[in-house]
N, C-alpha and C positions, 0 to 999 in steps of 0.2 A: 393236705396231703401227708403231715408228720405224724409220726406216731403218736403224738399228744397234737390232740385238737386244739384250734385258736383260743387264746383265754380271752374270755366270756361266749363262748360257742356251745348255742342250746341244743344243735342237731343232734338230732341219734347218731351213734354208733353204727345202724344199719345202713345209715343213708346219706353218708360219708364217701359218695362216690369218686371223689378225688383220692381219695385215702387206698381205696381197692384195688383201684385201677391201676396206681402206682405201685403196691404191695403186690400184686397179682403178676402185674409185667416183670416184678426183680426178682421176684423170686424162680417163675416159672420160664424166664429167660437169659438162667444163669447156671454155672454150675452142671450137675449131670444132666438138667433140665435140656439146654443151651446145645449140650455136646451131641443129644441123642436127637433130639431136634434137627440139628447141622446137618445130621448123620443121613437123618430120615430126608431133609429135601433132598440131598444129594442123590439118595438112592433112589428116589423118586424121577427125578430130572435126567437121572442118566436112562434111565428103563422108557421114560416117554421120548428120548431124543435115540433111542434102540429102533422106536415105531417108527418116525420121520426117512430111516434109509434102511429099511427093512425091505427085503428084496432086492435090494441095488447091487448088484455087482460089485464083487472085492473093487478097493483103487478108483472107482468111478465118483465122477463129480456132480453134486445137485446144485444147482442153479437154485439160487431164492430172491426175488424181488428189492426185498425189504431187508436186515437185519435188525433194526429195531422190534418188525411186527414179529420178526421167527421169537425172537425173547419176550415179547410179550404174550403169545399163544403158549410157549413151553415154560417158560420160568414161572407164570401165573398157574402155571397148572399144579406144576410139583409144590408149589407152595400154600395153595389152596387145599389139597390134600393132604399137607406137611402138619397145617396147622391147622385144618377144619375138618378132615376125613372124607371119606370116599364119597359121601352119600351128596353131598351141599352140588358137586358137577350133575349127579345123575338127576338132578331132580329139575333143572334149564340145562338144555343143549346150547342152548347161545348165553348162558350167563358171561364167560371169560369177553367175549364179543361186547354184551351190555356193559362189562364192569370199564373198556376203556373206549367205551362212545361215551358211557359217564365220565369218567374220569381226565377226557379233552375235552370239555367244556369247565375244567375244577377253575381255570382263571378269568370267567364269566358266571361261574354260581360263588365266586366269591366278592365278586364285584353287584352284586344282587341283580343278576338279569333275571326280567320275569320270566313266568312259565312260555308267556304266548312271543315271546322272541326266541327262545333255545328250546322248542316243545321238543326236541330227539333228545336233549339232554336229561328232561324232567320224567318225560317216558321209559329213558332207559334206567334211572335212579328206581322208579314206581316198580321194574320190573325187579330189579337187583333187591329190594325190600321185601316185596313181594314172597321169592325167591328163598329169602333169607330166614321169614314166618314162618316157610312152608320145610324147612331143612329144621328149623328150630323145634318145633311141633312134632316131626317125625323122629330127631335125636332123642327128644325128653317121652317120649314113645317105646324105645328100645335099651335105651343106658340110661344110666345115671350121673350125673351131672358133679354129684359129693364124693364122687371116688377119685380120693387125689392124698391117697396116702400114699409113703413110699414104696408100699408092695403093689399100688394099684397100679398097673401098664401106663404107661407114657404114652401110648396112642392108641385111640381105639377107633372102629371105623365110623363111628354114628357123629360123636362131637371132634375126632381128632385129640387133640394135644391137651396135655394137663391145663394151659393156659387157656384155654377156649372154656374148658371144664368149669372152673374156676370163677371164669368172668359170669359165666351162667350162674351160678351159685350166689354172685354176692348179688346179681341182679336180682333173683327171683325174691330175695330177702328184704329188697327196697321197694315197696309197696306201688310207688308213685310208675317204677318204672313197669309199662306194661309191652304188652308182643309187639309194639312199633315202637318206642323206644329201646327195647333191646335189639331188634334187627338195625337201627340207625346206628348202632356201638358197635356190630359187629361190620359192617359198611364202614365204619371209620379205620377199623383193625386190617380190612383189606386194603383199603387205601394207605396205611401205615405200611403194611407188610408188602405190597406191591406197586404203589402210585410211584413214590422215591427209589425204592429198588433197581426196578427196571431199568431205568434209564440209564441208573449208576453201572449197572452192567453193561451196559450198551456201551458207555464211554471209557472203561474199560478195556473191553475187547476190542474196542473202534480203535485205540491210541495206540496199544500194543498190533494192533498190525499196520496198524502208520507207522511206530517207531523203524528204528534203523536195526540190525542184523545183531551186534552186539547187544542191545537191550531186550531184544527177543532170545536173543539165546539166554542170558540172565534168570530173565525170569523161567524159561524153560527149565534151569539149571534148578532153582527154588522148588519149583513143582517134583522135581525129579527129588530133588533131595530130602522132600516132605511125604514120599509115599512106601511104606514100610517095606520086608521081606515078603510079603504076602501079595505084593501088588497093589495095596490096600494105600489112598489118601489118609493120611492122618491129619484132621482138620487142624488139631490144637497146635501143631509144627506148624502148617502151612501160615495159618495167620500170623508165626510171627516173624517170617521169613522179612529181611531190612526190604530188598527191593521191591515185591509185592506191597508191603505196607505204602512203603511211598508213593507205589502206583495208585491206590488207594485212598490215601490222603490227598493227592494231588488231583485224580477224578475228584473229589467230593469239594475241595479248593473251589475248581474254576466252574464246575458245573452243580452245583447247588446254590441256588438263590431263595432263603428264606428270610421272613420277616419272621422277630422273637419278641413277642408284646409281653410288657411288666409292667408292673406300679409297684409303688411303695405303699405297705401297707400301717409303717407305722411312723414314718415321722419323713419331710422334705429333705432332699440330699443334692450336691452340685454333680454336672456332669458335661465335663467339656468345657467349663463357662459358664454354664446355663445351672440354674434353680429349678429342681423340679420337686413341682410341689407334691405334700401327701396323697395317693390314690389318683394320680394324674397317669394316664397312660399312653407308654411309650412304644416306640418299634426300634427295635437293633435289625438292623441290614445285615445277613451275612456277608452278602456279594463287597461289597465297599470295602471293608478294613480286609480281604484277601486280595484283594486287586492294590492296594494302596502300598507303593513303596517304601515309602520316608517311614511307614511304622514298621513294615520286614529290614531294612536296615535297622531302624532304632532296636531292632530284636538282635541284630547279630546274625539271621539269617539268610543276609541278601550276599553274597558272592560273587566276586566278580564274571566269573563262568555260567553262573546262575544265568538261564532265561528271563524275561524279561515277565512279568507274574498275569500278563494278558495271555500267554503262550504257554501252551503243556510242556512239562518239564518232568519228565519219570525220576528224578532222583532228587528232588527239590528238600524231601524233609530227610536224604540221607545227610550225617555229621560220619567224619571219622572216627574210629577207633583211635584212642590213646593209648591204654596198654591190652597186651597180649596175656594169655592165661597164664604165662612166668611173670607176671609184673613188671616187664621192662614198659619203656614207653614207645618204641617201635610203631608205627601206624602198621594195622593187621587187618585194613576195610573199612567199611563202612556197618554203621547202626541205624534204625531209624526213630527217630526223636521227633516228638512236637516240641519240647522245652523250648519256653520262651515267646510260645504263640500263643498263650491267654488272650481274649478278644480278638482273633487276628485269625484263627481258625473254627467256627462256627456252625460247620454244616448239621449239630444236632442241638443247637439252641446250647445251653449255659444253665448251671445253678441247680436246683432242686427239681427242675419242672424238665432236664436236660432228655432227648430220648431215651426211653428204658430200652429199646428194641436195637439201641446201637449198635450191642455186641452179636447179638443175632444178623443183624443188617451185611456185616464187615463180613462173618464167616459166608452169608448170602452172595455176596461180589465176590469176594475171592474165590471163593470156591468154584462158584459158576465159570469163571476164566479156568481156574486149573483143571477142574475135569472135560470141558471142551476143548480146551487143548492140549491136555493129554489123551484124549480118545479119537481128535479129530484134525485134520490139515482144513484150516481156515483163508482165503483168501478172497480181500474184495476187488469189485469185477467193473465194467463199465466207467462211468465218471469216479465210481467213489476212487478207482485207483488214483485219479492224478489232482482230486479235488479236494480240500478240506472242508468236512461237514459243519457248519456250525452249532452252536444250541439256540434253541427259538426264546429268544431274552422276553417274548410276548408272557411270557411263564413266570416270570419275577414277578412277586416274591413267594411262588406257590409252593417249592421244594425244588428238587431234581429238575434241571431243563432237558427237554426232550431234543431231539436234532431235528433242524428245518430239514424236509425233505426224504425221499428214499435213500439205502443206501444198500444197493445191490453187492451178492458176496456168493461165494461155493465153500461147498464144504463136502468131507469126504471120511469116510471110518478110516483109522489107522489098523496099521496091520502089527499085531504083539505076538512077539517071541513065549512072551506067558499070560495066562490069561490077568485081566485085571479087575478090581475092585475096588469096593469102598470103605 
């Protein structure tokens, strides 16, 4: 993956697929990349969730089943679009359908079930591939693939986003990989870009309208003070607003359960006690050392007031302020901080190999919450009012846990004094 390949490494330069992949992700999901990216799901997301109560009467309320699926139909879509372009939907009606029949079976095609015990799961993967050739084939048809200077457009409708561009480029360069192996890359990048996403949002939005009346108003207050003279979200504020972040952090805490495989590649090292030896391979738990008290105290961040780290906790990575902009020492709030929780907070893996899609991911959640509700009065309905949902632990160590069960909710346009944007 480093810019200077392993010493004694006879690969080509071309077919350094590690190396692209990771260069490709930091550059083009960073920076102005990142910002107009952000810019573009949002405005996407708000214009398809325009269609949802279009027709309805000012102040009227829509009943919807599920909360999960309403974010997995609309979130999958503005981000499919965000980051692929228009064309990848119009070419399967039911791909967003196929991508998460595929995509609930990910903790049995990881466990290697065969085709002939999960055949909807293998069928729906065949189609999504399929799908994938046939968007592929039609982009490299219309555009070009090598325009990703900085005067070339950030998005266009055939590939979408300079990072799609990109990935195609270095692909077509590496001989080995042919049209099903690149549509299997681009199947990994939706699953990157929406398998973990979703859910993060979902839990989210889920906890903030379980919380109590004060931390709803908080964060409300955050939103409000993140959107310019224009009416316009400013994403680069919103994300770094204290109490959002630790909404944030604390979804990704309790409801991200991955496994981080490593080996040493160059000499045996101890860990815990244990010798592990050279090129022996290991798994880091995320879920464990977030759940494990004795190491949140040995950090200094365990509190007496603190919840107990089984239980959501909206403010768990706020610390106070020490001094105020005169320099006294006055407490003047709160900040939010990880300091301290090396090993201890995990939900995008560690070290070189760490999600590149992170920072994209963060402004993905948050955003998603600020502009639903700022545009929208949210409330859920039936059991979920008096019930706590849980996450389906069936899902460790696959990413993001999804919630056991439906979780019925309404929702409704808000009514603005000026208009708003993004």
């Amino acid at each position: 993956m480093g810019n200077t390949p392993l010493k004694g490494s006879t690969t080509d330069h071309a077919h350094r697929i590690h190396f692209h992949q990771a260069r490709t992700s930091q550059k083009f999901l960073s920076n102005q990349h990142l910002w107009k990216l952000s810019s573009r799901y949002l405005q996407n997301l708000e214009e398809y969730l325009e269609t949802v109560i279009k027709g309805t009467p000012s102040q009227q309320w829509i009943e919807f089943p599920d909360l999960y699926h309403f974010l997995q139909v609309h979130v999958t879509r503005a981000m499919i679009h965000s980051l692929m372009g228009s064309h990848l939907l119009e070419t399967n009606s039911t791909f967003i359908e196929d991508f998460w029949t595929f995509d609930s079976h990910v903790p049995r095609l990881l466990r290697a079930f065969p085709r002939w015990m999960i055949p909807q799961a293998y069928q729906a993967r065949d189609r999504l591939l399929e799908t994938i050739k046939t968007w592929h084939a039609h982009a490299h048809a219309h555009a070009d693939c090598t325009k990703l200077a900085d005067d070339d457009p950030e998005w266009e409708p055939y590939f979408g986003s300079k990072l799609v561009r990109a990935r195609q480029e270095y692909a077509l360069k590496a001989h080995f990989m042919n049209a099903d192996a690149r549509a299997s890359e681009d199947l990994g990048l939706l699953m990157a870009s929406n398998g973990n996403a979703v859910p993060s949002v979902f839990w989210f939005i889920y906890e903030s309208l379980k919380s109590n009346s004060s931390v709803r108003g908080s964060l409300s207050g955050e939103v409000a003070a993140s959107t310019n003279h224009n009416g316009e979200l400013d994403i680069q504020k919103l994300i770094r607003q204290p109490l959002l972040q630790s909404m944030y952090a604390e979804v990704l805490r309790l409801y991200v359960g991955i496994g981080t495989a490593r080996q040493s590649d160059s000499e045996p090292f101890q860990l815990g006690g244990y010798q592990i030896p050279k090129r022996e391979p290991f798994i880091i738990f995320s879920r464990h050392p977030a759940l494990n008290s004795e190491a949140w105290a040995a950090a200094g961040r365990a509190r007496a007031e603190t919840a107990p780290l089984d239980e959501f906790y909206p403010e768990r990575f706020l610390v106070p302020k020490t001094k105020n902009e005169s320099g006294s020492s006055e407490k003047t709030g709160f900040d939010f901080s990880l300091e301290g929780l090396a090993g201890l907070w995990l939900p995008y893996g560690g070290g070189q190999r760490m999600c590149p899609g992170r920072h994209f991911a963060k402004n993905e959640i948050i955003g998603t919450f600020a502009l639903l509700t700022r545009e929208y009065d949210m409330e859920l309905t039936g059991s979920a009012r008096h019930q706590h949902t849980k996450p389906d632990l069936r899902w460790f160590p696959s990413g993001a846990l999804p919630p056991v069960g439906k979780v019925p909710f309404r929702i409704r346009k808000r009514v603005h004094s000026t208009p708003r944007g993004l």
